[in-house]
LUMMISE-968971 format. One record per residue (C-alpha): residue number from 1; residue in three letters; x, z, y. Coordinates in Angstrom, 2 decimals. Layout:
% residues N
<kolro><koldo>NUM</koldo><mise>ALA</mise><px>X</px><pz>Z</pz><py>Y</py></kolro>
...
END
This chain:
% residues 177
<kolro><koldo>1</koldo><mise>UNK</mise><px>-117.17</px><pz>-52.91</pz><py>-105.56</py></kolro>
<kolro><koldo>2</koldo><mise>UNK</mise><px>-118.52</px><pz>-49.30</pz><py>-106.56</py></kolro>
<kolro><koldo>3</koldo><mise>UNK</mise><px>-116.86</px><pz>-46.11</pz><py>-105.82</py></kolro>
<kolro><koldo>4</koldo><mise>UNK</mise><px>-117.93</px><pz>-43.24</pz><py>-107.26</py></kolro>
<kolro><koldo>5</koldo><mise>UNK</mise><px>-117.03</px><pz>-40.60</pz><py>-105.22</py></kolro>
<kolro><koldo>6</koldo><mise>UNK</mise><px>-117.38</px><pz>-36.67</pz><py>-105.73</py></kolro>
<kolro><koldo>7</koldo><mise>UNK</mise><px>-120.66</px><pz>-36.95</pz><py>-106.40</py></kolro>
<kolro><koldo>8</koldo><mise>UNK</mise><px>-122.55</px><pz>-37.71</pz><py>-109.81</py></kolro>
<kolro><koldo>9</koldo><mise>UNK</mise><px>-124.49</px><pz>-40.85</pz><py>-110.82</py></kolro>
<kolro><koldo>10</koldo><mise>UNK</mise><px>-126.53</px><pz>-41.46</pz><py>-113.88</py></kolro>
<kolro><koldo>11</koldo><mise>UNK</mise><px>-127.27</px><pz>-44.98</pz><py>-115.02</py></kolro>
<kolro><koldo>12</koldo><mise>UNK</mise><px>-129.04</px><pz>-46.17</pz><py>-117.61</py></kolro>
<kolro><koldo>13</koldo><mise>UNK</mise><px>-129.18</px><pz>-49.48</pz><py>-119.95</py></kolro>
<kolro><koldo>14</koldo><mise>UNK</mise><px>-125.68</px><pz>-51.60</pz><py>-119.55</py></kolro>
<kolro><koldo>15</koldo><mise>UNK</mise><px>-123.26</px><pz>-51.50</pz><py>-117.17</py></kolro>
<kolro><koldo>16</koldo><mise>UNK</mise><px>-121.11</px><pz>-54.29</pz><py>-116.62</py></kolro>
<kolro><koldo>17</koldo><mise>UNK</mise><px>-118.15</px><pz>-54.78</pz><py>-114.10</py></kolro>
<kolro><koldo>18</koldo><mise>UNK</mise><px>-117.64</px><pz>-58.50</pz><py>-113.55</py></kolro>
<kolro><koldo>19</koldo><mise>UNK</mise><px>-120.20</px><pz>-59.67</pz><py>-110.83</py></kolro>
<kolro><koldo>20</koldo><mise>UNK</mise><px>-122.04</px><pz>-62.82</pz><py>-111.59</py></kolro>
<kolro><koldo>21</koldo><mise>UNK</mise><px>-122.12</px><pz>-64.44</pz><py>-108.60</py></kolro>
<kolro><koldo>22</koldo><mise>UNK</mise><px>-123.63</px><pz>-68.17</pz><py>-108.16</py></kolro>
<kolro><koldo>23</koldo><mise>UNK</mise><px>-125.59</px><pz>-69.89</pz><py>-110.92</py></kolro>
<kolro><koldo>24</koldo><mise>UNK</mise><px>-122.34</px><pz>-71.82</pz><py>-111.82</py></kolro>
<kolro><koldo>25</koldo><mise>UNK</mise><px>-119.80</px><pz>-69.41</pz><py>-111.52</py></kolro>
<kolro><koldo>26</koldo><mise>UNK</mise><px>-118.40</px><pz>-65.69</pz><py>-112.06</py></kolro>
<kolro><koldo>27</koldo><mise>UNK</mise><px>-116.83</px><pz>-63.41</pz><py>-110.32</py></kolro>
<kolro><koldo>28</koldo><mise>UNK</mise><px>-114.87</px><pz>-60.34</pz><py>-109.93</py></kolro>
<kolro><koldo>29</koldo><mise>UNK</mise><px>-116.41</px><pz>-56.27</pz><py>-110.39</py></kolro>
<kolro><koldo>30</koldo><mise>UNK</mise><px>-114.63</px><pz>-52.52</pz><py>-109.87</py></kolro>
<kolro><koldo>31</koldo><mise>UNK</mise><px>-115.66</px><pz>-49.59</pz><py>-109.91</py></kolro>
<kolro><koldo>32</koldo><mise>UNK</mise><px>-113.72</px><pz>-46.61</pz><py>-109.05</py></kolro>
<kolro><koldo>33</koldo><mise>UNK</mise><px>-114.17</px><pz>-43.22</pz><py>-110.00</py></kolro>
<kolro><koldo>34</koldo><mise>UNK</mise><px>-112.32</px><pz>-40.85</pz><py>-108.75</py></kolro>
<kolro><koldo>35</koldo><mise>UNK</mise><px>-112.16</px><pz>-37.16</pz><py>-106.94</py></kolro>
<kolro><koldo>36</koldo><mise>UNK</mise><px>-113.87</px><pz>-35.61</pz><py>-109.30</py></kolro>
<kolro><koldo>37</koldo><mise>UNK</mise><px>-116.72</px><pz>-37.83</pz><py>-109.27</py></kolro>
<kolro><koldo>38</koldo><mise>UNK</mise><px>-118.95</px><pz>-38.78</pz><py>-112.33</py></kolro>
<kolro><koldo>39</koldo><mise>UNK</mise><px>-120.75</px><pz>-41.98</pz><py>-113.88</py></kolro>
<kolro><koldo>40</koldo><mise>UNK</mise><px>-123.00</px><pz>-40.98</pz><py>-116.99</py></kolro>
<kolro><koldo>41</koldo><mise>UNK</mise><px>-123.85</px><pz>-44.13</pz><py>-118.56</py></kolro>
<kolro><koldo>42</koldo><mise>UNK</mise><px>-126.92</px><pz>-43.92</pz><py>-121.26</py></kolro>
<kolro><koldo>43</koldo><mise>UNK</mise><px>-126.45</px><pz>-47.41</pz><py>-123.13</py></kolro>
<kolro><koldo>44</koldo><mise>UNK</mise><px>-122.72</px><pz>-49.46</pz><py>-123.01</py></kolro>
<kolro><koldo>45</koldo><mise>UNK</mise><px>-119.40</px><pz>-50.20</pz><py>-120.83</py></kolro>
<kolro><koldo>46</koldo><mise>UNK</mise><px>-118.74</px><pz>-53.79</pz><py>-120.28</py></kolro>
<kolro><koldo>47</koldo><mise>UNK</mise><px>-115.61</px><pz>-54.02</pz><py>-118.66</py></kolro>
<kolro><koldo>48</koldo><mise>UNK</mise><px>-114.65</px><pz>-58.10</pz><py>-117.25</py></kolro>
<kolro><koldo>49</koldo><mise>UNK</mise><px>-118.08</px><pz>-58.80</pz><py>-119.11</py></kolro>
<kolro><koldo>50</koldo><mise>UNK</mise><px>-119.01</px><pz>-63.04</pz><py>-118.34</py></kolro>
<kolro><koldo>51</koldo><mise>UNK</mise><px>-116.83</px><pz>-66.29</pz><py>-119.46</py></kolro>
<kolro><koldo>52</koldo><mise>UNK</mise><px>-114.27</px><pz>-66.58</pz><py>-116.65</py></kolro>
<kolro><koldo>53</koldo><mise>UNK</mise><px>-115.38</px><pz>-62.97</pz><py>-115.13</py></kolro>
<kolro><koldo>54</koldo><mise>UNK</mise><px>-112.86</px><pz>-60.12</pz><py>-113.92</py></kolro>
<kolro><koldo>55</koldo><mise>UNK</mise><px>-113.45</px><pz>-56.16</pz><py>-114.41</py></kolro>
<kolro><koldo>56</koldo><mise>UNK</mise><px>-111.96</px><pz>-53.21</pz><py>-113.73</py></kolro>
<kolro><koldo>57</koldo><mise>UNK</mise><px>-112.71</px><pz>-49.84</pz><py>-113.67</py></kolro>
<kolro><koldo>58</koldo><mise>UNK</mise><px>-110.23</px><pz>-47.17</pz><py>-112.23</py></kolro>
<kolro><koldo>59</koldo><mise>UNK</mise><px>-111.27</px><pz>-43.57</pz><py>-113.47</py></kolro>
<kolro><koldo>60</koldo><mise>UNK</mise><px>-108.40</px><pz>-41.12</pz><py>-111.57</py></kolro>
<kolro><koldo>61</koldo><mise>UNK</mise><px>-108.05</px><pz>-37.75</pz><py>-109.61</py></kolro>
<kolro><koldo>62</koldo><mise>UNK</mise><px>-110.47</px><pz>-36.32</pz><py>-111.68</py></kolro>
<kolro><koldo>63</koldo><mise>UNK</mise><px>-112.59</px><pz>-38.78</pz><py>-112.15</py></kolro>
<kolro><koldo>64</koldo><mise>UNK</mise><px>-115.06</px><pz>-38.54</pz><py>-115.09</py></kolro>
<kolro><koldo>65</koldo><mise>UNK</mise><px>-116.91</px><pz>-41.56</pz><py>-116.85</py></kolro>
<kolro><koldo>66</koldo><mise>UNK</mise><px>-119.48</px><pz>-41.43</pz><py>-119.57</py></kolro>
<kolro><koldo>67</koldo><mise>UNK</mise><px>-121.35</px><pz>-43.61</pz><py>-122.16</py></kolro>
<kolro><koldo>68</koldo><mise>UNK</mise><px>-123.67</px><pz>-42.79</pz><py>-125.39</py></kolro>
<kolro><koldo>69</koldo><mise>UNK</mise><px>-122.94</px><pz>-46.75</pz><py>-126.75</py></kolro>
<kolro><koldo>70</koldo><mise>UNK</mise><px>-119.86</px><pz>-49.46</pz><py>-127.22</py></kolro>
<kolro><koldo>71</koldo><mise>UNK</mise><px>-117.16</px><pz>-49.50</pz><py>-124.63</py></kolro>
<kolro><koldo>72</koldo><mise>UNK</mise><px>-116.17</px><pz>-53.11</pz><py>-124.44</py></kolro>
<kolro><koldo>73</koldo><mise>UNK</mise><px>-113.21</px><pz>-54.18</pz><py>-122.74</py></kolro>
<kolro><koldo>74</koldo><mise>UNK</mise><px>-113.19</px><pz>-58.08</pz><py>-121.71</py></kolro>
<kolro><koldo>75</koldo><mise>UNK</mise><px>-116.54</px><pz>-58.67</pz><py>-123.54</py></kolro>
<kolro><koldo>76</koldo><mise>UNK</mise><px>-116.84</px><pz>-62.61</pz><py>-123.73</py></kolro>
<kolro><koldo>77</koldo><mise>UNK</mise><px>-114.56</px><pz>-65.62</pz><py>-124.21</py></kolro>
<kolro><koldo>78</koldo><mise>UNK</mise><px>-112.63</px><pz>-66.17</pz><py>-120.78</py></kolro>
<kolro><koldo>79</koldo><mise>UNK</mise><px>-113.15</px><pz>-62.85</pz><py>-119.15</py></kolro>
<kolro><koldo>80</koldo><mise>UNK</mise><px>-110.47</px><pz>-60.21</pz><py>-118.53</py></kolro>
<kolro><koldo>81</koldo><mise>UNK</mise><px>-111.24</px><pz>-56.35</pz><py>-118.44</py></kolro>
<kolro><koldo>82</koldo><mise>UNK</mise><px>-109.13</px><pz>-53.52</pz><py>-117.12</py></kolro>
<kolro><koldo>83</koldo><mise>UNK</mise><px>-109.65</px><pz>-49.82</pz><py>-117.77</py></kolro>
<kolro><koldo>84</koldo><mise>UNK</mise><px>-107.11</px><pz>-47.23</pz><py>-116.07</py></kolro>
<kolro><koldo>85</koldo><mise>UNK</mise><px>-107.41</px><pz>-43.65</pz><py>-116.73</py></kolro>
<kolro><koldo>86</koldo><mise>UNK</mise><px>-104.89</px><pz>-41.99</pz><py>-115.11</py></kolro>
<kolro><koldo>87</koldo><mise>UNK</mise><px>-104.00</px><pz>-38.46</pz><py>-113.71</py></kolro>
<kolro><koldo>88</koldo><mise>UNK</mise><px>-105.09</px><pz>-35.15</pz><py>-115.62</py></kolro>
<kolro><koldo>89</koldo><mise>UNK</mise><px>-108.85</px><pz>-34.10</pz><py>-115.34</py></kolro>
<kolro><koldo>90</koldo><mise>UNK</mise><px>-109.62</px><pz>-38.13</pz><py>-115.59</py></kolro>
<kolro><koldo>91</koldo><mise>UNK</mise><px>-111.52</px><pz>-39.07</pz><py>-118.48</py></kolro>
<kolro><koldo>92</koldo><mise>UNK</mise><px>-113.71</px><pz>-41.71</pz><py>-120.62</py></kolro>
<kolro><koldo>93</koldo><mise>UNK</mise><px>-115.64</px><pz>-40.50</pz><py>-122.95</py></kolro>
<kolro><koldo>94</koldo><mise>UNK</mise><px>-117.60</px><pz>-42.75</pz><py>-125.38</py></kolro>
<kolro><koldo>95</koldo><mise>UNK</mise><px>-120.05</px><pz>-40.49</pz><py>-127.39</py></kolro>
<kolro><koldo>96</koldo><mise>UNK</mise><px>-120.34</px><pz>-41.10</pz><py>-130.84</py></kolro>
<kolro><koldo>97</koldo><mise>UNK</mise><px>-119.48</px><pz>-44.95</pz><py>-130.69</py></kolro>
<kolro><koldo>98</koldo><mise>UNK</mise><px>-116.29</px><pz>-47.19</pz><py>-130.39</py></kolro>
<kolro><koldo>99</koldo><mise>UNK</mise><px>-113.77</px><pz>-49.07</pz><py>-128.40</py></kolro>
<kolro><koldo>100</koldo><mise>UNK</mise><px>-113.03</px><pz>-52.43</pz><py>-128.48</py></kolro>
<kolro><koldo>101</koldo><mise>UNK</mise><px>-110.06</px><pz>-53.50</pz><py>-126.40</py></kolro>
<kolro><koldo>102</koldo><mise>UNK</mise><px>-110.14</px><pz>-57.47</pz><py>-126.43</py></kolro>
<kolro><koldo>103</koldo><mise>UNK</mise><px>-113.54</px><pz>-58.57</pz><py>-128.14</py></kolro>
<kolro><koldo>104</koldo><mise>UNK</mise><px>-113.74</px><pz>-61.66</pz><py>-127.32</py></kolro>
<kolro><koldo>105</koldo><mise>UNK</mise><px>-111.76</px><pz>-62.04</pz><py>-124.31</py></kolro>
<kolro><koldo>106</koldo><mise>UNK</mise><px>-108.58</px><pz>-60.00</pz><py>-122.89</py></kolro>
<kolro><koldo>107</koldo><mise>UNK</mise><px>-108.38</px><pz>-56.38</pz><py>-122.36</py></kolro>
<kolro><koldo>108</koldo><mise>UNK</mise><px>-106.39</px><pz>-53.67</pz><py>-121.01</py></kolro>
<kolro><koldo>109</koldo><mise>UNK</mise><px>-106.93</px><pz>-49.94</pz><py>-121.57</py></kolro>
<kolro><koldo>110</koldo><mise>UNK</mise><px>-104.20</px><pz>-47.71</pz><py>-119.72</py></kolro>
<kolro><koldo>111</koldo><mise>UNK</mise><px>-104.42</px><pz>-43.63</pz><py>-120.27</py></kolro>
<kolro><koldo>112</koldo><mise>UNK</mise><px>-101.48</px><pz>-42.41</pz><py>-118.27</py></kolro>
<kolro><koldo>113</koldo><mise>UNK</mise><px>-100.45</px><pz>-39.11</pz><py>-116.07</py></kolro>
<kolro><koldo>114</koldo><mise>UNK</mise><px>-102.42</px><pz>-36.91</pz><py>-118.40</py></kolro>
<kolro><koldo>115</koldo><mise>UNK</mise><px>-105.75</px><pz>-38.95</pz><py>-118.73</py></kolro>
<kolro><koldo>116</koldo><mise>UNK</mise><px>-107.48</px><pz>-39.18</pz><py>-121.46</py></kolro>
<kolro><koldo>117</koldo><mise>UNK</mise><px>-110.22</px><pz>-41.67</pz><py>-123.58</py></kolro>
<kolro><koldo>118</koldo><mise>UNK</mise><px>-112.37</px><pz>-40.29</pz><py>-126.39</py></kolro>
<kolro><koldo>119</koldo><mise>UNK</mise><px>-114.24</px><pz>-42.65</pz><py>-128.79</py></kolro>
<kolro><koldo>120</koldo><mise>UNK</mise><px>-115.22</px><pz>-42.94</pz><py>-132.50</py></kolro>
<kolro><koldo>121</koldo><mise>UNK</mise><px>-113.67</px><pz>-46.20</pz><py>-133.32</py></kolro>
<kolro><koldo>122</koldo><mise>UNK</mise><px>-110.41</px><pz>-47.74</pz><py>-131.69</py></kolro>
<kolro><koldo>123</koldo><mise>UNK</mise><px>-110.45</px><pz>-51.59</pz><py>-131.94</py></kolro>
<kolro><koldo>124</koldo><mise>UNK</mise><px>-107.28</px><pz>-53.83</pz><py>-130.63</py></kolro>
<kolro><koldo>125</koldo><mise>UNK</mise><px>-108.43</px><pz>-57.30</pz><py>-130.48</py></kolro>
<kolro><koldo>126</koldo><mise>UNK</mise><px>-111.39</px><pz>-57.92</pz><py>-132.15</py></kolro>
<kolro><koldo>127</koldo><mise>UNK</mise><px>-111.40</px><pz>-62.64</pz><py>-132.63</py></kolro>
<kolro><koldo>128</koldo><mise>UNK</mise><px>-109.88</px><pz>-65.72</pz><py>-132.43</py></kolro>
<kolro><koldo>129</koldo><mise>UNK</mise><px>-107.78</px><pz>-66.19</pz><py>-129.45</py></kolro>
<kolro><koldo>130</koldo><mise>UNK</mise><px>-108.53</px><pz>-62.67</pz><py>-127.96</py></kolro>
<kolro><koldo>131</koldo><mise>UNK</mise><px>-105.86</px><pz>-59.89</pz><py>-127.24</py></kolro>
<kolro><koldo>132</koldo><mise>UNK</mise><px>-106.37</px><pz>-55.92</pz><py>-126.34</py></kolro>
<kolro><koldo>133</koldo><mise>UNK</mise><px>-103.24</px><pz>-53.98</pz><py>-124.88</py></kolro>
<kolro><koldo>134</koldo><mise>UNK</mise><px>-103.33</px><pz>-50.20</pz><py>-125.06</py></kolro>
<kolro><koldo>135</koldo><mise>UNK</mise><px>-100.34</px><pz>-48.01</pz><py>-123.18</py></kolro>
<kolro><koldo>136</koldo><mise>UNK</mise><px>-100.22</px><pz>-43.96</pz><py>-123.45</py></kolro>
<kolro><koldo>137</koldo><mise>UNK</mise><px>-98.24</px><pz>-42.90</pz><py>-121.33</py></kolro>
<kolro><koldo>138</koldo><mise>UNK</mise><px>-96.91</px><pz>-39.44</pz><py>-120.31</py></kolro>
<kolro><koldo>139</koldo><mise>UNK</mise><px>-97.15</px><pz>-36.01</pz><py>-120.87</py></kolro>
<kolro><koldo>140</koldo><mise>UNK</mise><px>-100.96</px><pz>-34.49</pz><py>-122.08</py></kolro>
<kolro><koldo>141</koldo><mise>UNK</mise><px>-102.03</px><pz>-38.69</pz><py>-121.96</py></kolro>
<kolro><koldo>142</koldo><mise>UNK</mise><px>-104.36</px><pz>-39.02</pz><py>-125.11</py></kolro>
<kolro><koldo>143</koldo><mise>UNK</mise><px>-106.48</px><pz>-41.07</pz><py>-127.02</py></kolro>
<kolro><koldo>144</koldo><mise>UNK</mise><px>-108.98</px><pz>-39.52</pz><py>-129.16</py></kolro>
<kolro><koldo>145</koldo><mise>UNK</mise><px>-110.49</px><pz>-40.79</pz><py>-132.17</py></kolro>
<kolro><koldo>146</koldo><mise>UNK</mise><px>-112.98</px><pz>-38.56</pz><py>-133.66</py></kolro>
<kolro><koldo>147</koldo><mise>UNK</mise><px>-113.92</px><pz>-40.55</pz><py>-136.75</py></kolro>
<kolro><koldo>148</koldo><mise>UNK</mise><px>-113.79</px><pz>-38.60</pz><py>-139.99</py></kolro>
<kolro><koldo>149</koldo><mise>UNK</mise><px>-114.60</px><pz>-41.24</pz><py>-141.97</py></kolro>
<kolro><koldo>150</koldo><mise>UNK</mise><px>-112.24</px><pz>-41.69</pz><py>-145.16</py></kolro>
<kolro><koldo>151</koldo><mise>UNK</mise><px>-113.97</px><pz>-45.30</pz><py>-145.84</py></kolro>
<kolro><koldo>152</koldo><mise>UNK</mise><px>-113.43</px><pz>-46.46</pz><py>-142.50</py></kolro>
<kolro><koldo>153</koldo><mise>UNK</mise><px>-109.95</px><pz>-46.37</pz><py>-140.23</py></kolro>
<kolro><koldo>154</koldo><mise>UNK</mise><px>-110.43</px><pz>-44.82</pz><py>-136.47</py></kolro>
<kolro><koldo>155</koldo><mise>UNK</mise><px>-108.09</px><pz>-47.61</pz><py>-135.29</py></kolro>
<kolro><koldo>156</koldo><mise>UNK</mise><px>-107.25</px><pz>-51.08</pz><py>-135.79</py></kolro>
<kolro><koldo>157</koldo><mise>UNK</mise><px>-104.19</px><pz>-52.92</pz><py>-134.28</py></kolro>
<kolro><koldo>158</koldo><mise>UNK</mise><px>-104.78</px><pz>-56.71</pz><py>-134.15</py></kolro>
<kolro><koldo>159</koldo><mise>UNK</mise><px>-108.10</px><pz>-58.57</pz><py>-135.46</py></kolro>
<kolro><koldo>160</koldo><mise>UNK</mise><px>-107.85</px><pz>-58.39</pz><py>-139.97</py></kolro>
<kolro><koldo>161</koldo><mise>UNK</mise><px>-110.19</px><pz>-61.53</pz><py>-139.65</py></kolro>
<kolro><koldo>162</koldo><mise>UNK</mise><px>-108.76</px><pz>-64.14</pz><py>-136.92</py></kolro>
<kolro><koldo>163</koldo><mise>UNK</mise><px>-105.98</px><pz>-64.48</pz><py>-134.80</py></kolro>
<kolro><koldo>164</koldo><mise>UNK</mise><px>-106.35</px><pz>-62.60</pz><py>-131.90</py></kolro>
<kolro><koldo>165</koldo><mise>UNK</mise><px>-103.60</px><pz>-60.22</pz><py>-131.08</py></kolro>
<kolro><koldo>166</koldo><mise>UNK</mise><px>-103.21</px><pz>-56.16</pz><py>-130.21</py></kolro>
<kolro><koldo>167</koldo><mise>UNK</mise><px>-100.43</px><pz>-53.87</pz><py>-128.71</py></kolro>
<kolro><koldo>168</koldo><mise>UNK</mise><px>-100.46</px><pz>-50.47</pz><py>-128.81</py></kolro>
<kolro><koldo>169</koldo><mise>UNK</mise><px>-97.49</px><pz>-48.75</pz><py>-126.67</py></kolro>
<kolro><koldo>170</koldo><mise>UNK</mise><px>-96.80</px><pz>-45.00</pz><py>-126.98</py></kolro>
<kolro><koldo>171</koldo><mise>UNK</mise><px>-94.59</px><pz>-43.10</pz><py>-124.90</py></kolro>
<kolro><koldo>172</koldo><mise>UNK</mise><px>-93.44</px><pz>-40.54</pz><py>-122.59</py></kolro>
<kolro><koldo>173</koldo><mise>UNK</mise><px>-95.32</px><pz>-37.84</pz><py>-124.65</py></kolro>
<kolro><koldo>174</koldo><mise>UNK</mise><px>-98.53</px><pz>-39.58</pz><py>-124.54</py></kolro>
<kolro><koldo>175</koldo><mise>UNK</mise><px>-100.40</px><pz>-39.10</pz><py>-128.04</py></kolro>
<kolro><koldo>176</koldo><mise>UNK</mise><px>-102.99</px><pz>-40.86</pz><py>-130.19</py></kolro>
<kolro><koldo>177</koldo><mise>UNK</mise><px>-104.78</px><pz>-38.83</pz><py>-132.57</py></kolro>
END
């Protein structure tokens, strides 16, 4: 486990938050942000990254998390990934780049209690087999999608190419936009 604490931390490359342990098998990452601590990232989120692998990432109280490429959530076949964002001052901000909840495994994004997720792109499941979940819930809880583009949508709810499967829950005053 990490816990980022107070305290700021720059990384750089890929992060990814499902430990391999072993040669043969995977195993299970966190990292937890919180009380007003930081995590600049320069490069991607993986969150529940490896076949049968387990992430989670817990930004709250404050916490603020960072990254200049993709935010993936339950990157490969198997894995499971599980971002909360909870509690107002809490945030994850994806600069200039996208969101995939469920891209080839399962996801979970949760911005609740006033947190709030910034990214270019939303995606919802992106193949075969996969699912991404995304609850907004309560009062100043957002999701922010900056794209402009008029060829391009800043969200997509469920794969247009396979069978994979998204949810998107809003309620309690939380907003996408």
């Amino acid at each position: 486990k990490c816990r980022f604490r107070g305290y700021r931390n720059s990384v750089r490359g890929w992060f990814f938050f499902s430990v391999y342990a072993r040669r043969s098998a995977y195993g299970t990452g966190t990292l937890n942000v919180t009380d007003g601590g930081s995590v600049t990232q320069v490069g991607g989120m993986r969150v529940g990254q490896y076949g049968s692998g387990i992430g989670t990432m817990n930004i709250t109280s404050g916490g603020q998390v960072v990254n200049s490429q993709t935010g993936i959530i339950g990157f490969a076949a198997g894995s499971t990934g599980t971002v909360n964002v909870d509690g107002a001052g809490s945030s994850w901000t994806n600069i200039n780049t996208n969101i995939y909840v469920g891209y080839n495994g399962s996801g979970v994004l949760n911005i609740t209690n006033g947190g709030t997720v910034t990214a270019t792109y939303g995606k919802l499941s992106n193949g075969a087999g996969t699912s991404g979940t995304v609850l907004v819930d309560g009062a100043n809880s957002a999701w922010i999608l900056t794209s402009k583009d008029s060829a391009n949508n800043s969200l997509y709810v469920g794969s247009k190419t396979s069978t994979g499967s998204g949810t998107l829950t809003i309620s309690n005053g939380g907003v996408v936009t």
